[in-house]
Structure formats: structure tokens, C-alpha cells
MARMARPA-524902 format. One record per residue: residue in three letters; x, y, z of N, C-alpha, C in turn. Coordinates in steps of 0.001 Angstrom, whole numbers. Layout:
N
aa  n.c1  n.c2  n.c3  ca.c1  ca.c2  ca.c3  c.c1  c.c2  c.c3
ALA  X  Y  Z  X  Y  Z  X  Y  Z .
...
***
This chain:
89
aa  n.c1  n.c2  n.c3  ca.c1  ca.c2  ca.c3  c.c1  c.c2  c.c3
UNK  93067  44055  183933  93963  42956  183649  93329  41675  184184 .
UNK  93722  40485  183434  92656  39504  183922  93279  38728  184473 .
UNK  92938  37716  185303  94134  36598  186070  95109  35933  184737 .
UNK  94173  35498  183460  95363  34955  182743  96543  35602  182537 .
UNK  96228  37333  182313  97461  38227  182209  98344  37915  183430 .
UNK  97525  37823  184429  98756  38395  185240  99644  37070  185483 .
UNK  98878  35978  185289  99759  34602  185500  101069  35069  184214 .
UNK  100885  35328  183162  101609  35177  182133  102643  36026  182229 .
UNK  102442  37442  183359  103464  38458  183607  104579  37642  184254 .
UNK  103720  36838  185106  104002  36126  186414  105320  34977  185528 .
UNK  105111  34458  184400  106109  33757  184082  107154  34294  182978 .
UNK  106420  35486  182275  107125  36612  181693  108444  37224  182530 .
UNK  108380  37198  183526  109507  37537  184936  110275  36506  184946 .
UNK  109846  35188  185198  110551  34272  185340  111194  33768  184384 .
UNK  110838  33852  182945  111885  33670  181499  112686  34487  181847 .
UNK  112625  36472  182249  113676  36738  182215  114557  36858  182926 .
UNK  114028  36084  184301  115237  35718  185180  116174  34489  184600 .
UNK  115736  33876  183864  116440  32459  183831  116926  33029  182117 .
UNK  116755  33685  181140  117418  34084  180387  119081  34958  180950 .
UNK  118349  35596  181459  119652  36557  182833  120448  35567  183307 .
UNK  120185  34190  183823  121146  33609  184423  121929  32496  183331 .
UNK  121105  32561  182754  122229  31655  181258  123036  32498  180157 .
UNK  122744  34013  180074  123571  34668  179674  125114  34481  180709 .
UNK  124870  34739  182095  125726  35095  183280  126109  33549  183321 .
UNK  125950  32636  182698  126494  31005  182704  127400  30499  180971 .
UNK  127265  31944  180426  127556  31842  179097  126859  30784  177940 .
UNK  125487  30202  178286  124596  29736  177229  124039  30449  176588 .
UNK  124922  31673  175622  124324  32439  174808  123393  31518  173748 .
UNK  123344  30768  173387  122069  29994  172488  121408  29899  172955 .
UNK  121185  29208  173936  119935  28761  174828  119495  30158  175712 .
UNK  119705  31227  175944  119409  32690  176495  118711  33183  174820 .
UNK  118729  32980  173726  118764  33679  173075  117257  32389  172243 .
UNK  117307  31579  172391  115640  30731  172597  114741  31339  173505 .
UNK  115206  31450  174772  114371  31801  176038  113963  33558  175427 .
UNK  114818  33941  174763  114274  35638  174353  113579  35425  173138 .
UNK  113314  34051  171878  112425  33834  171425  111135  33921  172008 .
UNK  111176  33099  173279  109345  32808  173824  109322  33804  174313 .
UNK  110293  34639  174847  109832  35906  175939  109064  37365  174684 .
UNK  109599  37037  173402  109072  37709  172429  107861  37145  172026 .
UNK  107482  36178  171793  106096  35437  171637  105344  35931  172913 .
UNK  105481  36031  173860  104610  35924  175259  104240  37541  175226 .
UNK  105715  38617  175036  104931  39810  174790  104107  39878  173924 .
UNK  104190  39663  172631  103240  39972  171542  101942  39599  172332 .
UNK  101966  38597  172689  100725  37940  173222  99735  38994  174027 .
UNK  100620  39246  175184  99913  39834  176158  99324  41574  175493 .
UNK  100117  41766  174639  100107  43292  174120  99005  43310  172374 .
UNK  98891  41867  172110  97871  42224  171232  98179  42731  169540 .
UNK  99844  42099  169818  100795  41997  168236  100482  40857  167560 .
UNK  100047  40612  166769  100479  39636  165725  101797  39540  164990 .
UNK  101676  38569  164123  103028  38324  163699  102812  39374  162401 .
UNK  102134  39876  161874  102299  40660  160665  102376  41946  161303 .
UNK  102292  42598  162234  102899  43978  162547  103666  43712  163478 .
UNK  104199  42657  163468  105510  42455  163929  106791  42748  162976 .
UNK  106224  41964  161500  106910  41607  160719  106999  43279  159812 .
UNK  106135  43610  160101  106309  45635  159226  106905  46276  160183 .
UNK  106996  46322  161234  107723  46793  162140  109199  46439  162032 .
UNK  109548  44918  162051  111367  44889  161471  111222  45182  160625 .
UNK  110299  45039  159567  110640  45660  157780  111284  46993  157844 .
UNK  110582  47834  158612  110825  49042  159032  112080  49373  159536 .
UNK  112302  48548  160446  113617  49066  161006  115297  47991  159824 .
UNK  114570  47054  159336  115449  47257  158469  115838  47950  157225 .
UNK  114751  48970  157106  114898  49667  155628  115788  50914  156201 .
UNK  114826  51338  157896  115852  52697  158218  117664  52630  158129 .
UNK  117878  51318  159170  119002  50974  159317  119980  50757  157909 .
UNK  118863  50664  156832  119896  50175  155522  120037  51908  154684 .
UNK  118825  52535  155351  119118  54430  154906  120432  54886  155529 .
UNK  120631  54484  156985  121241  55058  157514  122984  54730  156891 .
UNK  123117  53335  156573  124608  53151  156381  124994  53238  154814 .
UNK  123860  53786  154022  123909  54337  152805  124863  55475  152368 .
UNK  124307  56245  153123  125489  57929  153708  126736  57244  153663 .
UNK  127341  56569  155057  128238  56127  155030  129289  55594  153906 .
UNK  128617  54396  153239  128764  53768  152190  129639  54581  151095 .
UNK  128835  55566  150765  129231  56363  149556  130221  57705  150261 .
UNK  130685  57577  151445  131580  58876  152211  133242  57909  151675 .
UNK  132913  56754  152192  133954  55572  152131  134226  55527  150719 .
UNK  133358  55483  149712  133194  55101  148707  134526  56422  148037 .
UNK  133902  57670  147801  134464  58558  147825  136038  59362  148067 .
UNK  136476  58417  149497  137558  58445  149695  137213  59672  150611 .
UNK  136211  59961  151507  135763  61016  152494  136451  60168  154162 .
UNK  137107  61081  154944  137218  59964  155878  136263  60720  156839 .
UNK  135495  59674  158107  134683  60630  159034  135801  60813  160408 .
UNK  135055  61807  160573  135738  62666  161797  135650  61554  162799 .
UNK  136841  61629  163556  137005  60975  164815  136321  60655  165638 .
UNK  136167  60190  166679  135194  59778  167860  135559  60483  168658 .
UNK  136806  60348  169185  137152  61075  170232  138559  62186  169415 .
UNK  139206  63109  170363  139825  63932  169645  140660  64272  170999 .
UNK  142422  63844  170195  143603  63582  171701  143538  65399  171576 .
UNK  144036  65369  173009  144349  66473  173152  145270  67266  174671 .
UNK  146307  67600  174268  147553  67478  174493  147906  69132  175558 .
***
């Protein structure tokens, strides 16, 4: 690891302390910028670009759109799903 890394861990910590404390101050916008750069700074240090960044959400948005497909057509159907929890007396 080279000194630039470790400086960059070094402020990688410190975004997410100060993201942590503006969530806990309720500046969800401005916490949610600071987790912009804290996502830029990983890629950085780890050697992502933005195009297997960008196949990587592709990815997880195609699974996520498999997954509520099922669903979709249970609803669709007039199927209801089983409970979450189940009273019991």
C-alpha cells in the first residue's frame, strides 16, 4: 500500500464519519453527496472504473427486476402470498 493509499483511507474514514454525523443531524441530502465522493474514492482506491461500475448496477438492476416479476404475475393472478408472520393463539 503506498502513502497515497493510505492518506486517502485516512480521509475515506473521515467522509464516513461526517456522513454518520449528518445523517444523525437529519441532512439526509447532504449525507447522501458525501456517500457520492465516498463512492468515487472507493472505486479509486480499488481500481473500478466507471464502466464496471455501471455493469455491475446493470446487473443488479436486471436481477432485482427478475425478482419482482414472480411477484407481479402472483398479484396479477389473484394468488395472495403467505404471511410474514403467523398469529398464534
Amino acid at each position: 500500500m503506498t502513502n497515497l493509499d493510505e492518506h486517502l483511507l485516512s480521509v475515506l474514514g473521515k467522509l464516513e464519519e461526517c456522513r454518520a454525523t449528518l445523517l444523525a443531524n437529519s441532512s439526509r441530502e447532504t449525507a447522501e453527496l458525501v456517500s457520492v465522493v465516498i463512492l468515487e474514492l472507493r472505486m479509486k482506491l480499488n481500481g473500478i472504473d466507471e464502466a464496471e461500475l455501471k455493469a455491475l448496477c446493470d446487473e443488479l438492476t436486471m436481477r432485482a427486476a427478475e425478482e419482482e416479476r414472480p411477484r407481479e404475475l402472483k398479484s396479477a393472478h389473484g394468488h395472495r402470498r403467505r404471511p410474514l408472520l403467523r398469529l398464534v393463539k
